[in-house]
C-alpha positions in Angstrom: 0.0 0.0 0.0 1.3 3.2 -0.8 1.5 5.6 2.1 0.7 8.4 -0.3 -2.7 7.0 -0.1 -2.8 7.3 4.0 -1.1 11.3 4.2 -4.1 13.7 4.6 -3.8 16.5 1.9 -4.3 19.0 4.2 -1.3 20.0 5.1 1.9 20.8 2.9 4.5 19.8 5.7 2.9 16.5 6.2 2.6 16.3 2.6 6.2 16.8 2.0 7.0 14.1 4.5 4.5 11.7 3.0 6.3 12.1 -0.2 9.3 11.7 1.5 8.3 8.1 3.1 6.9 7.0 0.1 10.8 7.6 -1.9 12.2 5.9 1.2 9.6 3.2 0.6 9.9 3.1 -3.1 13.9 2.9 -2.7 13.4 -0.2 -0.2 10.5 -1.6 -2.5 9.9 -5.7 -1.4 9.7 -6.4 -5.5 13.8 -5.5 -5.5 15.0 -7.7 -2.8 12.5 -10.5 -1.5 13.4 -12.6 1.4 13.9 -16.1 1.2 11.0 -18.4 2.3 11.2 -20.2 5.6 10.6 -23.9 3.3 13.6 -23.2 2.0 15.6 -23.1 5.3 14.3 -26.8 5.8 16.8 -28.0 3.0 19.6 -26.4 4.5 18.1 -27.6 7.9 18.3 -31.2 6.6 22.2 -30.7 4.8 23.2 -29.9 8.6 21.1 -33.1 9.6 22.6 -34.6 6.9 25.5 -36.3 8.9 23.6 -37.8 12.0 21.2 -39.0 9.5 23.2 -40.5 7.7 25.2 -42.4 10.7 21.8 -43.0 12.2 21.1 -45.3 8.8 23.3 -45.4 6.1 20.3 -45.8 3.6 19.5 -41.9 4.0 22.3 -41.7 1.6 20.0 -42.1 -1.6 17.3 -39.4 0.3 20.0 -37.2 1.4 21.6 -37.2 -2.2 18.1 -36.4 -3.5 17.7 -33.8 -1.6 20.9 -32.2 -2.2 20.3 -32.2 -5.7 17.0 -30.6 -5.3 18.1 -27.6 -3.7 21.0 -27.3 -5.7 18.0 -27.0 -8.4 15.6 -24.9 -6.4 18.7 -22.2 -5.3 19.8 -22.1 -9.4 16.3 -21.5 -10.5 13.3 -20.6 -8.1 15.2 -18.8 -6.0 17.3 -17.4 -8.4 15.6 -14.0 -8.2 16.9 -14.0 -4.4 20.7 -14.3 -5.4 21.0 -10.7 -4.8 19.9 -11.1 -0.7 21.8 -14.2 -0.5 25.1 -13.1 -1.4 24.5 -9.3 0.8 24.3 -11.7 3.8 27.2 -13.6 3.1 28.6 -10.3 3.2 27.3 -9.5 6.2 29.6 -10.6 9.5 26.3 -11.9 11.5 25.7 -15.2 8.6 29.3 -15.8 8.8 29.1 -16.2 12.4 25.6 -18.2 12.1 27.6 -21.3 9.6 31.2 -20.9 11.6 28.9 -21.0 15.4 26.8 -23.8 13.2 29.5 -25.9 12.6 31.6 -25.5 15.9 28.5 -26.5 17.6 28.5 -30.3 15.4 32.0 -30.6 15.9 31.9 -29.5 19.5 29.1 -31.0 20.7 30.2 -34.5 19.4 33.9 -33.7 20.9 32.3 -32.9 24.2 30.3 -35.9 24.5 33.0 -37.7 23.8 35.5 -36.6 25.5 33.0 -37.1 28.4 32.2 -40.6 27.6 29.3 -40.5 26.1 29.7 -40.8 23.0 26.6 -40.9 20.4 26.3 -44.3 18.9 22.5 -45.3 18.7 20.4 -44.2 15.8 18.2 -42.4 18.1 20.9 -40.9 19.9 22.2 -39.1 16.4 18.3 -38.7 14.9 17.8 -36.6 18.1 21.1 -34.5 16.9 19.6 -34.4 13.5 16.4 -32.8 15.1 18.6 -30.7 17.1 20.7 -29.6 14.6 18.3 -28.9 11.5 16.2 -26.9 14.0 18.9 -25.0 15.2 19.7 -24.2 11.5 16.4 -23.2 10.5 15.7 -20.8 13.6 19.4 -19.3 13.0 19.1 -18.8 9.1 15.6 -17.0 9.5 17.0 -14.8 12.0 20.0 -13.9 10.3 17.9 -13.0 6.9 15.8 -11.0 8.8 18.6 -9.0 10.9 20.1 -8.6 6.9 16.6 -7.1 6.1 16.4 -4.7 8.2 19.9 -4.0 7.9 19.3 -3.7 4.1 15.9 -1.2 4.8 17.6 1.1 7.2 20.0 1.5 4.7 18.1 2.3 2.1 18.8 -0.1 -0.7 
């Protein structure tokens, strides 16, 4: 909706700042840079899964490979208009710390466990790290995208 629309005309102040909100908003305009849909942190969720799941049963392979290869195909051509958003957060210092914390938490956690004796052998023991870990990854990427948002709004692009 265009906040031209919502400015009373009375006034030529509040007009002038009306117009002013609606360049700002035109700049910023949710056509140039759309965020990246929540379903599509689920594939990502499941690539970080991907290693529990896989040690859990080994014939997740075959569903795990599939599943690579279909967001390899959904990121090169549904999403493709999003390239732009993806590739300002990977600029941004907050994802880089989301997929370096992400991956010192697999490594450590496993370390930890361990190193403590209790290390994760069962199938349930590493689907529950699957669950843990694409969960994690979902909540994290969502909430980096939208810190980049507003990031990218306040800025003006």
């Amino acid at each position: 909706m265009d906040t031209m629309t919502l400015a009373p005309a009375s006034a030529p102040a509040e007009t002038a700042a009306a117009t002013a909100t609606a360049e700002t908003t035109a700049t910023a305009s949710p056509e140039e840079i759309k965020p990246l849909p929540t379903w599509f942190f689920a594939f990502e969720g499941l690539m970080s899964a991907a290693y529990d799941l896989f040690q859990a049963d080994h014939r997740f392979l075959w569903a795990l490979g599939a599943l690579g290869v279909t967001n390899l195909i959904v990121s090169l051509t549904v999403l493709r208009s999003r390239l732009r958003l993806a590739k300002r957060m990977w600029r941004g210092k907050s994802t880089r710390k989301v997929a370096i914390g992400l991956l010192a938490l697999r490594l450590g956690s496993h370390l930890a466990l361990t190193l403590a004796g209790f290390t994760v052998v069962s199938a349930a023991g590493h689907l529950a790290f699957a669950v843990l870990m694409s969960a994690t990854t979902v909540t994290l990427l969502w909430y980096a995208q939208r810190v980049s948002l507003r990031a990218l709004a306040a800025e003006g692009v």
